[in-house]
N, C-alpha and C positions, 0 to 999 in steps of 0.2 A: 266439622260439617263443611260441605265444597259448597260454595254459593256459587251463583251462573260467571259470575264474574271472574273467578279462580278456575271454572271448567272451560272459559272458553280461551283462556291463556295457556294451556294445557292441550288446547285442541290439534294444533298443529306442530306438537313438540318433534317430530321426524325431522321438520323442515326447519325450526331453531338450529336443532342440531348440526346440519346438513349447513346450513349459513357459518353456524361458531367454527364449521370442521374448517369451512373453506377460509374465513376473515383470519383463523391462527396459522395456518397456512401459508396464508400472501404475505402472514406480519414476519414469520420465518424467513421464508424467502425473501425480503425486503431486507430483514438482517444480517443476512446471510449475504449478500450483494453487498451490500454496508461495508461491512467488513473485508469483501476483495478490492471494491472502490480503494479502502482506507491502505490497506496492504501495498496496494499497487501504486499509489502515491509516493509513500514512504520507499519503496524500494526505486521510483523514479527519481529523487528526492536524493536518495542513496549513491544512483548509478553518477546522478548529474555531481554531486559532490567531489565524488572519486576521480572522475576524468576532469574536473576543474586543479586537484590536488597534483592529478599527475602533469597536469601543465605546469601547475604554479612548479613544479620542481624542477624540469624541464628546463625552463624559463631561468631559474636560479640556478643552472648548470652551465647555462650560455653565458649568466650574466658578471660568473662569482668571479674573483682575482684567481688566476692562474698560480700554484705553486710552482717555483723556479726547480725546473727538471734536466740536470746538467746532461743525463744521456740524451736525451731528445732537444736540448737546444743547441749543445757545440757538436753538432754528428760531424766527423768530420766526411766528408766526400773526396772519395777516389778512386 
């Protein structure tokens, strides 16, 4: 049996609908963002790592002891 109380929560069900379609919606799309937010970090994150790496090696190229290279130190000139 429907008492008035169960038929008048019932009365507008088009528009329940119409709300839940759009609140899972925005909740998707909010995830959905979330997730290239999180992406786009990590690969910022990624990029800045790599160009710090290639410095540090760079760095350690200029700075390491020279091995003793007998064609290129005694050249002779003439």
């Amino acid at each position: 049996m429907m008492s008035s109380g169960r038929i008048a929560r019932h009365r507008n069900y088009s528009e329940l609908m119409r709300q839940h379609d759009r609140d899972s919606r925005m909740k998707r799309v909010l995830r959905v963002f979330t997730y290239f937010l999180v992406v786009l970090f990590l690969l910022i994150v990624l990029l800045i790592v790599l160009r710090w790496e290639s410095k540090q090696t760079k760095s350690d190229k200029n700075t390491s002891v020279e091995i003793f290279d007998p064609t290129r130190d005694f050249v002779v000139k003439t």
